[in-house]
Structures are given as structure tokens and as C-alpha cells.
C-alpha positions in Angstrom: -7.2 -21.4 7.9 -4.7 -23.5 6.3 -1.2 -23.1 5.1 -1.2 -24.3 2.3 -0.1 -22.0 -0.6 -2.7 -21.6 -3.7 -1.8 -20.9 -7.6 -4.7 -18.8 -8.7 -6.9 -16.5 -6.7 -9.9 -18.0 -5.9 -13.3 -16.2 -4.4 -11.9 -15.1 -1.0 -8.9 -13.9 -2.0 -11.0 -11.8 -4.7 -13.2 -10.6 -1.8 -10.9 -9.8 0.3 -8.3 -8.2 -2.1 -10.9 -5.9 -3.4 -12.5 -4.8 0.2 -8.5 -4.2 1.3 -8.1 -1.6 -2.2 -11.2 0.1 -1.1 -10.2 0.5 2.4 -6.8 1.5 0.9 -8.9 4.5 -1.2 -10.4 5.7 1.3 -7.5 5.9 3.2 -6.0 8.3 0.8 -9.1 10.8 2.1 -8.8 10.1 5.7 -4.9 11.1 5.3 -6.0 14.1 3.7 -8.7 15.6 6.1 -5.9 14.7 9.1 -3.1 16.4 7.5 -5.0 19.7 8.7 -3.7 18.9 12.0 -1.1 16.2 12.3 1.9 16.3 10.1 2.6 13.5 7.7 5.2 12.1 9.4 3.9 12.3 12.4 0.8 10.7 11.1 2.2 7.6 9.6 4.2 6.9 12.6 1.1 7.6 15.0 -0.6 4.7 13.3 1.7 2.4 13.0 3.1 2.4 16.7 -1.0 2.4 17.4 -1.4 -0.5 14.9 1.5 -2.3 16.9 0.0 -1.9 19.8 -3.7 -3.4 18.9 -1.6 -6.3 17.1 -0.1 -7.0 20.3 -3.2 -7.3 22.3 -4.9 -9.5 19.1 -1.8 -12.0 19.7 -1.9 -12.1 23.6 -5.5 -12.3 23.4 -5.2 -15.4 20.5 -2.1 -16.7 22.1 0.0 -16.1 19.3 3.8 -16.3 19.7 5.4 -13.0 18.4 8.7 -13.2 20.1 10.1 -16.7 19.4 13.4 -16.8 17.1 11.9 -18.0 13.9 15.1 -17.1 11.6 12.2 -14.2 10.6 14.8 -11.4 12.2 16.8 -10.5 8.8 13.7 -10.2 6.4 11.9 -8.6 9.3 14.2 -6.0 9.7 14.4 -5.8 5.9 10.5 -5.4 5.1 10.4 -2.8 8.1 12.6 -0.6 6.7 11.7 -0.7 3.0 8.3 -0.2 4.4 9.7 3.2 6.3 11.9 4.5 3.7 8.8 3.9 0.9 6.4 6.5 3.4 9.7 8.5 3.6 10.0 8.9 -0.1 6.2 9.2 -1.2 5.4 12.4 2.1 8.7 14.3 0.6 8.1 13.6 -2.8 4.7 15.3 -2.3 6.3 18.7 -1.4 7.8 18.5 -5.4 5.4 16.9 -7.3 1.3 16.5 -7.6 -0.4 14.6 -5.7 -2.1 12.9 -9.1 1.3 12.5 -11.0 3.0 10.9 -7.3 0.1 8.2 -7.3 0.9 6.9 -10.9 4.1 6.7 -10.2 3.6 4.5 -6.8 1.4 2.8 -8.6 4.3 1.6 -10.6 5.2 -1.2 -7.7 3.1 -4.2 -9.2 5.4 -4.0 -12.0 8.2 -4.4 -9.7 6.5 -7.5 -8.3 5.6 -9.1 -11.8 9.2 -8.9 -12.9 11.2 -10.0 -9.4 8.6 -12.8 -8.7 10.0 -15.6 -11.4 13.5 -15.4 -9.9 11.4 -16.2 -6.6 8.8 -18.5 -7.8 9.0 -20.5 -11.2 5.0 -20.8 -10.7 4.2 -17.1 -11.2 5.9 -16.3 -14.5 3.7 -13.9 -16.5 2.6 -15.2 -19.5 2.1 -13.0 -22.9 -1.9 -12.3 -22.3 -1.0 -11.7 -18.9 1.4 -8.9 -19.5 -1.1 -7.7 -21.2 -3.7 -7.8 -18.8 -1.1 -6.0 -16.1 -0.7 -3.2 -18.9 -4.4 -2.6 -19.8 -5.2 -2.3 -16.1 -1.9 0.3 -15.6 -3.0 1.8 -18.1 -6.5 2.5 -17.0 -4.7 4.0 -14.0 -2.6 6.3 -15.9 -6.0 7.5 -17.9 -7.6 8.3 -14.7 -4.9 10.5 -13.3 -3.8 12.2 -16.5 -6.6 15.2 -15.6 -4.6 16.3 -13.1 -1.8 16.6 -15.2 -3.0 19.9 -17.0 -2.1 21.7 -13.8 1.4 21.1 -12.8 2.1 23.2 -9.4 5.7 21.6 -8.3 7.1 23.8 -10.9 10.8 23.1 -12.2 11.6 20.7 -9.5 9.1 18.3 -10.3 11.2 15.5 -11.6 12.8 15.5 -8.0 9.0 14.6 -7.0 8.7 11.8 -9.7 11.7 10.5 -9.0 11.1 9.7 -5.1 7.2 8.3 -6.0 9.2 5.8 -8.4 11.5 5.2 -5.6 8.2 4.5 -3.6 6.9 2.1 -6.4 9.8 0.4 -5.9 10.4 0.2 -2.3 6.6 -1.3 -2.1 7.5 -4.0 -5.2 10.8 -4.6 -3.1 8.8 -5.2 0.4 6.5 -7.6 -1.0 9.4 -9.6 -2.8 10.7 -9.7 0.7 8.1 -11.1 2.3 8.0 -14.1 -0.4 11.6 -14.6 -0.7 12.8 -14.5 3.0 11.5 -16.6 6.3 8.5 -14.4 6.7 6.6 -16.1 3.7 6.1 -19.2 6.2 5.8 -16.7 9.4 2.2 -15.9 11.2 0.6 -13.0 9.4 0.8 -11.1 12.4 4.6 -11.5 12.7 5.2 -10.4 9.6 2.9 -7.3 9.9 4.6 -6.4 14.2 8.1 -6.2 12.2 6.5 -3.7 9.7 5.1 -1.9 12.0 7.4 -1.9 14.7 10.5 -1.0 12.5 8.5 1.8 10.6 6.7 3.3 14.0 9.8 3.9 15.2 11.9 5.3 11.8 9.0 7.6 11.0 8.7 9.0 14.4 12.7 9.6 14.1 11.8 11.3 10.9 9.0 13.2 12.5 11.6 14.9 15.0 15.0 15.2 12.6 12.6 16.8 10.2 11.5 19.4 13.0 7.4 18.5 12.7 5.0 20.0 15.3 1.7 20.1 16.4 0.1 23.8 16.4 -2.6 22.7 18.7 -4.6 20.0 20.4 -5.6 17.5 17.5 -10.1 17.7 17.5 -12.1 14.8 16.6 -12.2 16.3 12.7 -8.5 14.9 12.4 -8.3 11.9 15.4 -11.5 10.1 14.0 -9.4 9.8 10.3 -6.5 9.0 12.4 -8.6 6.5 14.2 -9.7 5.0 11.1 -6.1 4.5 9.7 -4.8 3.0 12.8 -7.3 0.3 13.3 -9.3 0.1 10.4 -6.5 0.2 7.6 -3.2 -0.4 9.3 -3.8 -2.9 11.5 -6.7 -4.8 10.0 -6.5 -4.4 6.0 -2.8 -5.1 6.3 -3.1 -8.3 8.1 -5.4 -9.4 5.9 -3.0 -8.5 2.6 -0.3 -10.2 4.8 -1.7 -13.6 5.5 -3.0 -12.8 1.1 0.4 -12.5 0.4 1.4 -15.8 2.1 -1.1 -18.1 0.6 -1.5 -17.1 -3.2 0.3 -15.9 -6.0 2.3 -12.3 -5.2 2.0 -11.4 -8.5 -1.8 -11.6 -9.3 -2.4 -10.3 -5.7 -0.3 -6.9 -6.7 -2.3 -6.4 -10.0 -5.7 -5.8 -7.8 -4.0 -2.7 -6.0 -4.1 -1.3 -9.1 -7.6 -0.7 -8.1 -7.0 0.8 -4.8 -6.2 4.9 -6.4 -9.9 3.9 -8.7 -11.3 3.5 -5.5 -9.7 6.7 -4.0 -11.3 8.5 -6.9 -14.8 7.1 -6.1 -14.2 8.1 -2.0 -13.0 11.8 -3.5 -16.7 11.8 -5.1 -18.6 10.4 -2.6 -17.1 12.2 0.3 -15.3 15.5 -1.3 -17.9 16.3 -4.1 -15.6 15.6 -7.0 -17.0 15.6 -10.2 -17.6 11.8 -12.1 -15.9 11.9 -15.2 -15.9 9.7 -18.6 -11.8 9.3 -17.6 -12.7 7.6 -14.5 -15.1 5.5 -16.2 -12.7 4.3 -19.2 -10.3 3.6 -16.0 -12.6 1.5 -14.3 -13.7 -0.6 -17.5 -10.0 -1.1 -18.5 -8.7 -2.4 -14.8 -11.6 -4.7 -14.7 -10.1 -6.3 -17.8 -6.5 -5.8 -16.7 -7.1 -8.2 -13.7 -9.8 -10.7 -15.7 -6.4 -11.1 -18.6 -4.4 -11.0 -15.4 -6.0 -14.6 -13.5 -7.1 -16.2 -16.8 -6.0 -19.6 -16.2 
């Protein structure tokens, strides 16, 4: 593939973008079912350090140089940990907050990218109809998730919740700024993706053991199959796809399609949980498929 960067999206970065969000929903129900056996902390670590691992073989077996001082060592360390701290922030905001309210607020992090990427990139400056766009498909977001507002169950400390998914919003919009801004935004996709991995296996399993998290028995195949399915499937594969995305066209259009990825976790929570379709989810999908058409209008 080449290297040379693109200004609009064209059909493969569509494709692929869109397959990545609905890997990414579904993810959101394999972390679910696994959580009845592995802690959270635990789990994210787990498949990072086994996403390292297969990204390490995929680069002996391609003969791809991983170790070689390529000035990548600052931003590296950088993305790693923003990467870390933004898991860190969303797992313990979840003991405060709803799981539906946390995941508009994450959700928050293409904003992030849309306002940080014109003092990186005079080519990706939003124009009026697509601020508009990035609104309408927020928006459609927000309208999805507002069912599960009706039922708050953090109780007075919610906003402590909030707050740390907004922190996670922007500890994502910060990462991907980072990968534009520093060395890694000419690195090999799967450099960039071994420091992420590598930096955050090892802070989340530190996490893991300062915050005390155990197994209460032998994992079964109902929660290592999900697990599985993160490691490879998600973790190592979808992200070095959004990686080598994220080097060769615009940041900012690239970060309005994940506004699709919690639509797509809706559709995996019908398909696979038997939750009910609504006319919300419906309204959402219509108004995110306009979002991103304002969005990459030339």
C-alpha cells in the first residue's frame, strides 16, 4: 500500500472504517458476557499483552522492523499511556455512572479531534456544513442513549462517573492527535499500534494488581471465547487497520465514523441479547448517516 496521505475518504477507507465500528460494537458485548469472569482490568490488559504478542509474530513473520530508533520513542510513550489512562478512566467511571450515559460521553472524543486537528493540519479545518454534519450525527448518538437515561442507578455520585467518561472522550481525542502530530504519523502501522499495546498491557495489568482484582475461578470457554475475540479479532486486527486509517487520510473525517461504532453496539445488543428495536435507534441511525454524508461532502 502506499504512503501517500489522502484528503477525503475514499471507498476503502469507507469500508474499512465502517467494518472497524462494527467490530468495535460488538466488542462492547463480548466485554460484557467476559466480565462474568475476568475483571475489567484484568481484561483489558489480557488483550492487549495478547494483542502484542500476535503483532510480534505478524512482524517477524513479515519482516517488519519494530525495534529500530525511529525518533517514534516520545509519541510512543505518549499514545501508550493516554491509551491506558483512557481504559483507566472509562472501567472506574462505570462503578459511578450508567453504562448508557458513560458511552455518550466517550463518545464526546471526535469533537476533541475536529477542534485540535487545524493546529496540526491546515487541510482538515471543518467547514460550516461540516460542523454541522459532526453535530447531527452526535446528535443521533445522544438520541439513541437518552432511553437509558430514565433509570439513573449511580445515584448522587454520578457526576464523578460523567466526569471520568469525558475524561475518556478526551484521552481518546488526545491519542489520535498524537499519532498525527508526533513521529508516529510516518511510522509502520504496526509500530504505532506495539507502543499502544505494549505501554497499556503493562499499566493496566499494574492497575489490575494496585486495585486488588481476582479471579474467583478457572475462566470457561463462555468468557475466553469473548476474550479471544477481543484479543485477535478487535485489538490486534481492527486497530491496525484504524492505525495505518489514521496515517493515510484525514483524522478528522475518520473520527466522525466512530460515531457509528455505540449504533452498532445497539444493533449487536438486539441481535445477540434480545433487546428490543426502537423508533430511537432508528432516528439515530438516519441522523449519523447524514452526520457523516455533511461530514465528507467535498
Amino acid at each position: 500500500m502506499t504512503d501517500d496521505r489522502k484528503t477525503r475518504l475514499d471507498a476503502l477507507a469507507v469500508t474499512l472504517i465502517v467494518i472497524c465500528c462494527a467490530l468495535w460494537g460488538l466488542n462492547q458485548v463480548a466485554t460484557k458476557v467476559a466480565l462474568a469472569e475476568i475483571p475489567p482490568l484484568m481484561q483489558a490488559s489480557a488483550r492487549s499483552l495478547g494483542a502484542t504478542l500476535l503483532l510480534l509474530l505478524w512482524a517477524r513473520v513479515r519482516r517488519i522492523p519494530l525495534w529500530r530508533d525511529d525518533g517514534t520513542t516520545i509519541g510512543g510513550l505518549l499514545a501508550g499511556a493516554l491509551f491506558a489512562i483512557e481504559f483507566g478512566c472509562i472501567f472506574i467511571g462505570l462503578q459511578f455512572t450508567t453504562a448508557s450515559r458513560m458511552a455518550v460521553f466517550v463518545y464526546l472524543a471526535p469533537f476533541v479531534v475536529a477542534l485540535g486537528m487545524p493546529f496540526i493540519s491546515r487541510h482538515e479545518k471543518l467547514r460550516p456544513l461540516q460542523v454541522v454534519g459532526l453535530v447531527a450525527a452526535f446528535s443521533g448518538v445522544v438520541w439513541a442513549f437518552a432511553e437509558g437515561f430514565g433509570h439513573p442507578a449511580a445515584g448522587a455520585r454520578q457526576w464523578v462517573g460523567d466526569a471520568l467518561g469525558m475524561a475518556g472522550a478526551v484521552l481518546w481525542g488526545l491519542t489520535t492527535l498524537t499519532l498525527r502530530a508526533t513521529r508516529l504519523s510516518t511510522a509502520a502501522p504496526e509500530k504505532t499500534l506495539l507502543w499502544q499495546l505494549m505501554i497499556s498491557g503493562i499499566a493496566l495489568a499494574g492497575a489490575s494488581w494496585l486495585g486488588g482484582e481476582t479471579l474467583h475461578g478457572m475462566p470457561t470457554s463462555a468468557s475466553l471465547l469473548p476474550l479471544g475475540f477481543q484479543t485477535v479479532i478487535v485489538t490486534f486486527a481492527s486497530y491496525l487497520v484504524w492505525f495505518w486509517l489514521i496515517r493515510h487520510y484525514p483524522a478528522t473525517r475518520l473520527s466522525a465514523f466512530t460515531l457509528l461504532t455505540p449504533i452498532f453496539g445497539l444493533l449487536a445488543g438486539v441481535l445477540l441479547l434480545g433487546e428490543p428495536v426502537t423508533a430511537r435507534l432508528v432516528v439515530a441511525l438516519l441522523a449519523v448517516v447524514l452526520g457523516i454524508t455533511l461530514i465528507n461532502r467535498s
